[in-house]
C-alpha positions in Angstrom: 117.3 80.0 164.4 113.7 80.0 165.9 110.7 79.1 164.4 109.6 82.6 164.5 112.6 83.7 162.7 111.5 81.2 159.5 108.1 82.8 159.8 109.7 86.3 159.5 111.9 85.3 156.7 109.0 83.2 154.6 106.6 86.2 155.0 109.1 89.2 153.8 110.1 86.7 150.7 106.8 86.0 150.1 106.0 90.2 150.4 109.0 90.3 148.1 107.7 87.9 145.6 103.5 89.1 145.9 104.7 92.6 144.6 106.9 91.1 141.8 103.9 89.1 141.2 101.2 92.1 141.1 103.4 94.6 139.2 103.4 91.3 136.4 99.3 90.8 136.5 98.9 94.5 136.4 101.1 95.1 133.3 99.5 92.1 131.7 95.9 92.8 132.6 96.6 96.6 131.2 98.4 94.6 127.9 95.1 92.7 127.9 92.7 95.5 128.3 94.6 97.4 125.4 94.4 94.7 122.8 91.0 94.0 123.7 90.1 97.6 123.5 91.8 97.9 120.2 90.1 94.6 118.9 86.5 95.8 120.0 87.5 99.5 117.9 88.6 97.7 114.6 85.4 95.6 115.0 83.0 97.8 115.4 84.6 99.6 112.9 84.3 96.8 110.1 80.7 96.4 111.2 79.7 99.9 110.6 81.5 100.0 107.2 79.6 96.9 105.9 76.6 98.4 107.5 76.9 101.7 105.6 78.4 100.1 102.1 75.5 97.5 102.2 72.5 99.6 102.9 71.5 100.5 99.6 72.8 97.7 97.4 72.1 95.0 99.7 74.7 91.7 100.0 75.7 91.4 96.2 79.2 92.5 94.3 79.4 93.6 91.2 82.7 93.1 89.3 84.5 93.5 85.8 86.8 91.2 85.0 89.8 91.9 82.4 93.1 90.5 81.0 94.7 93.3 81.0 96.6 95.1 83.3 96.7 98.7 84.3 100.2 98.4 86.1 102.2 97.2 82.9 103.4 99.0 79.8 101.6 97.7 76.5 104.3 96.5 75.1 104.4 94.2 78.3 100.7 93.6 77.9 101.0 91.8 74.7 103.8 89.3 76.1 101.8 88.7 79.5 98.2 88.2 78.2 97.5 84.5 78.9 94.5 83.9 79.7 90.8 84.0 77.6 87.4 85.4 78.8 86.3 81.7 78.5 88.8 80.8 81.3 87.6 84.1 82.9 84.0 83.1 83.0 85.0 79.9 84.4 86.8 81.0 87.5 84.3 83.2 88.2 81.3 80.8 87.8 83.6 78.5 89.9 83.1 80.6 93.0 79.4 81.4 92.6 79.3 84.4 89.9 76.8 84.9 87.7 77.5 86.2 84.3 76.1 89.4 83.3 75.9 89.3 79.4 75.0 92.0 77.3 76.8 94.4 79.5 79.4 97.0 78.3 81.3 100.2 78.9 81.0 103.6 76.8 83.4 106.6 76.6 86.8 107.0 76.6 86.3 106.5 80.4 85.1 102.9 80.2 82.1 103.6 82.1 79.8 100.3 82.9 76.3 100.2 81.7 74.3 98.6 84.5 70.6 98.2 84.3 68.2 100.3 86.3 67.3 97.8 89.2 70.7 97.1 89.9 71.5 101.0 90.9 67.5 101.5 92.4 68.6 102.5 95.4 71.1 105.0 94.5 69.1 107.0 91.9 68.3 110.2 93.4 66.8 111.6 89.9 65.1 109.6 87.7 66.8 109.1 84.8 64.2 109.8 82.1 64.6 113.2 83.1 68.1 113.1 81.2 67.9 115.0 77.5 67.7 111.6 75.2 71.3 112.1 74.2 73.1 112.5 77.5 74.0 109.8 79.5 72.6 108.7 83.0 75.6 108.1 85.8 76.2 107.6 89.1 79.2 110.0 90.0 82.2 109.5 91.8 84.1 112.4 93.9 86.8 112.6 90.6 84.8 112.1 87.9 81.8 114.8 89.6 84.8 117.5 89.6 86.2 116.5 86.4 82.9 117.7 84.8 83.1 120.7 87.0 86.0 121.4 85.8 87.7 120.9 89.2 89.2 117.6 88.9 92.6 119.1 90.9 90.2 120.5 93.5 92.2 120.1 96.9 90.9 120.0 100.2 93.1 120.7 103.1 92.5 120.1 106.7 88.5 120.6 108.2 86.6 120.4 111.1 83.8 118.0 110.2 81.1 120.3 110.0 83.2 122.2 107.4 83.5 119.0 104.9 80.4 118.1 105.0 79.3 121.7 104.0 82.1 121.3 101.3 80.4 118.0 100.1 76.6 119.3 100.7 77.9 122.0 98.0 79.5 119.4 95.9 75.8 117.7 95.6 74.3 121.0 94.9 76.5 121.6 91.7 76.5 117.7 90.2 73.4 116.5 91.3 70.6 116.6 88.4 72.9 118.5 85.9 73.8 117.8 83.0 77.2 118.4 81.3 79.4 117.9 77.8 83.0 117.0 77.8 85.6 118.4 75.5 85.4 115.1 73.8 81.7 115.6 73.4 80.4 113.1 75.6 77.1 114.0 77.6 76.5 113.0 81.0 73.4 113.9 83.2 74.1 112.9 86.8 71.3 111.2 88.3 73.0 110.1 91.5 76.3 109.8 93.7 78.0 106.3 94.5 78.4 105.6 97.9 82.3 106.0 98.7 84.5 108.8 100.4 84.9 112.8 99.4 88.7 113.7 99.2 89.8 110.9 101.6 91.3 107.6 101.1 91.5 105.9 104.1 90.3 105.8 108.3 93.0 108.3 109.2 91.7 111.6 110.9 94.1 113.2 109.7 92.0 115.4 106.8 89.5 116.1 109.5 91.5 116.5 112.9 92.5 120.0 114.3 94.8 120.8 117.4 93.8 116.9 117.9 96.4 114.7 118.1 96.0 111.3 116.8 99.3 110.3 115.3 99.4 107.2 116.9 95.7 106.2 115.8 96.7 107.4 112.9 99.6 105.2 111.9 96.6 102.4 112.2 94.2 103.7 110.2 96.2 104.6 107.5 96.5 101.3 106.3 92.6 100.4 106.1 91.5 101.9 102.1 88.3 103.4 101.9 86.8 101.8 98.9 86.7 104.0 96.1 84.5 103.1 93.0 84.2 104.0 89.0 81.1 106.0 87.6 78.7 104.0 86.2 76.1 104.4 83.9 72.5 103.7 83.9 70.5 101.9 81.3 67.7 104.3 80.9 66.3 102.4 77.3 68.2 105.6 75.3 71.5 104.0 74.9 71.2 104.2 70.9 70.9 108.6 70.9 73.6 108.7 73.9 76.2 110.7 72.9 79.7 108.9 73.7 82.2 111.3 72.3 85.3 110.7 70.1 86.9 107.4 71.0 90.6 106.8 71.4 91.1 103.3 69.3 93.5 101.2 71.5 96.5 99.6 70.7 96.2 96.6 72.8 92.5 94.5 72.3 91.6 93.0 76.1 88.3 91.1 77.3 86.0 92.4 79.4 83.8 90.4 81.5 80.9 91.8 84.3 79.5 89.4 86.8 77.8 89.3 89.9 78.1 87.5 93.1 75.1 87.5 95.2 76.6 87.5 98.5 79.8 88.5 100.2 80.8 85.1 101.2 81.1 83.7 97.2 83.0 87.3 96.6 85.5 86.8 99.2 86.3 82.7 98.2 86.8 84.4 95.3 89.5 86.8 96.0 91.3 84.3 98.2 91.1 81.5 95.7 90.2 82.5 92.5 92.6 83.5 89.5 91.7 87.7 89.7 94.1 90.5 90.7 92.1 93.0 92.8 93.4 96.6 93.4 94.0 96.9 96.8 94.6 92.9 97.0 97.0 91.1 95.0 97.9 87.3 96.3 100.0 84.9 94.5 99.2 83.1 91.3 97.1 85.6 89.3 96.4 85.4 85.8 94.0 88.3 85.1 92.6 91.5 86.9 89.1 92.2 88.5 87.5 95.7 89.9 84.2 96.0 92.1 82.4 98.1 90.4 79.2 98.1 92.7 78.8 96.7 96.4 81.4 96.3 99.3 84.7 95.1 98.0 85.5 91.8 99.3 89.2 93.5 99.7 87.9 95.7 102.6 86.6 93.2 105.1 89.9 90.9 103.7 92.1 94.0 105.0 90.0 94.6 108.5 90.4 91.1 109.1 94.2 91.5 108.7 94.8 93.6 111.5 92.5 92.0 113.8 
């Protein structure tokens, strides 16, 4: 065999084994590219949501704390209770939360009774305009059509510009209004919490049209929008505000409210603390918690998940 012959042979082999080797840095540049692509989205995603939850109520998390749990008969409750609002307080206070005494819940909807600064931001009418026995709230989607008398109010697929004329009329109807409940409580809505109208999560599905993004989809299903309880605001009339008949309860459970002032203390706490959140539940829990104002430690716990 001649030299040139080796030559001949080396070079085709090494033709050969250049194109194996492309077609493999191609596929795993593209691999690459896709994950980094899908990283950057879920990222900037995250950021946006913080962003948009924090604007008006800053860095802090407002919580309630309880020992007892809304995914268990009573009869279970009583058995299962086993821990105190004194060993409540202490985990909290553990990870950085402040106590918020003095605070309580009125109605047969437990609604929290936060003080006027805390909610500044998100008063859009001033709550001294409220008749002396009604109660100041920030509404939620549910709770706005429940005193519309819409709380099965349905919304089925829309373009964008449709839902938000859908929500734009939901403002119109709730916003500065006041309203009785057949259990005679009064409520005169001074504001709307931030959160979503009629969706739950990311997915486009509620919005999309002869779009297809099943496979986006599939994703964004699993990332909760946060969704959030009315709350009512301290206005300095709390003695004339008219409740409504209450339903006595057959279990007694603590309550405890607290605040973290930043989003680092609130999310040590979910990780390590003793609290059961809603859309987060880790091992080793003794009691329950629920954000009531602020972004959820549970959403950026989630984002971070499926990055």
């Amino acid at each position: 065999m001649y030299f040139t012959d080796v030559l001949k042979l080396s070079f085709r082999k090494f033709i050969r084994q250049f194109r194996r080797s492309y077609k493999l840095v191609v596929a795993m540049s593209i691999l690459f590219c896709l994950i980094f692509t899908i990283n950057l989205f879920f990222t900037g995603l995250r950021n946006s949501h913080i962003k948009f939850s924090q604007a008006k109520v800053g860095d802090q998390v407002i919580i309630s704390a309880n020992n007892l749990s809304p995914y268990i008969s009573l009869k279970e409750t009583k058995k299962t209770k086993e821990i105190s609002s004194a060993e409540m307080i202490q985990d909290i206070e553990k990870f950085g939360g402040k106590i918020l005494k003095n605070t309580r819940s009125v109605t047969i909807y437990n609604i929290s009774v936060l003080s006027k600064s805390s909610v500044q931001n998100l008063i859009e009418v001033d709550p001294s305009n409220a008749p002396k026995d009604a109660i100041p709230i920030l509404t939620t989607t549910s709770f706005g059509e429940l005193l519309l008398g819409q709380d099965n109010n349905k919304i089925n697929k829309l373009t964008a510009v449709e839902y938000l004329s859908k929500y734009q009329d939901y403002r119109d109807k709730v916003l500065g209004k006041a309203f009785e409940t057949e259990n005679g409580a009064k409520f005169f809505v001074v504001g709307l919490l931030p959160g979503s109208y009629h969706l739950s999560n990311y997915s486009f599905y509620t919005l999309e049209r002869n779009v297809d993004t099943a496979l986006l989809n599939q994703l964004l299903d699993n990332i909760p929008l946060q969704g959030f309880e009315p709350i009512a605001v301290d206005n300095g009339n709390q003695d004339s505000w008219q409740t409504g008949q209450n339903v006595k309860q057959n279990v007694k459970y603590e309550m405890v409210y607290a605040v973290f002032d930043n989003q680092k203390d609130a999310r040590h706490y979910l990780e390590q603390g003793k609290a059961s959140f809603r859309m987060v539940t880790l091992d080793d829990r003794s009691y329950n918690a629920n954000v009531i104002l602020g972004l959820s430690p549970e959403i950026t716990f989630i984002f971070n998940f499926f990055q």
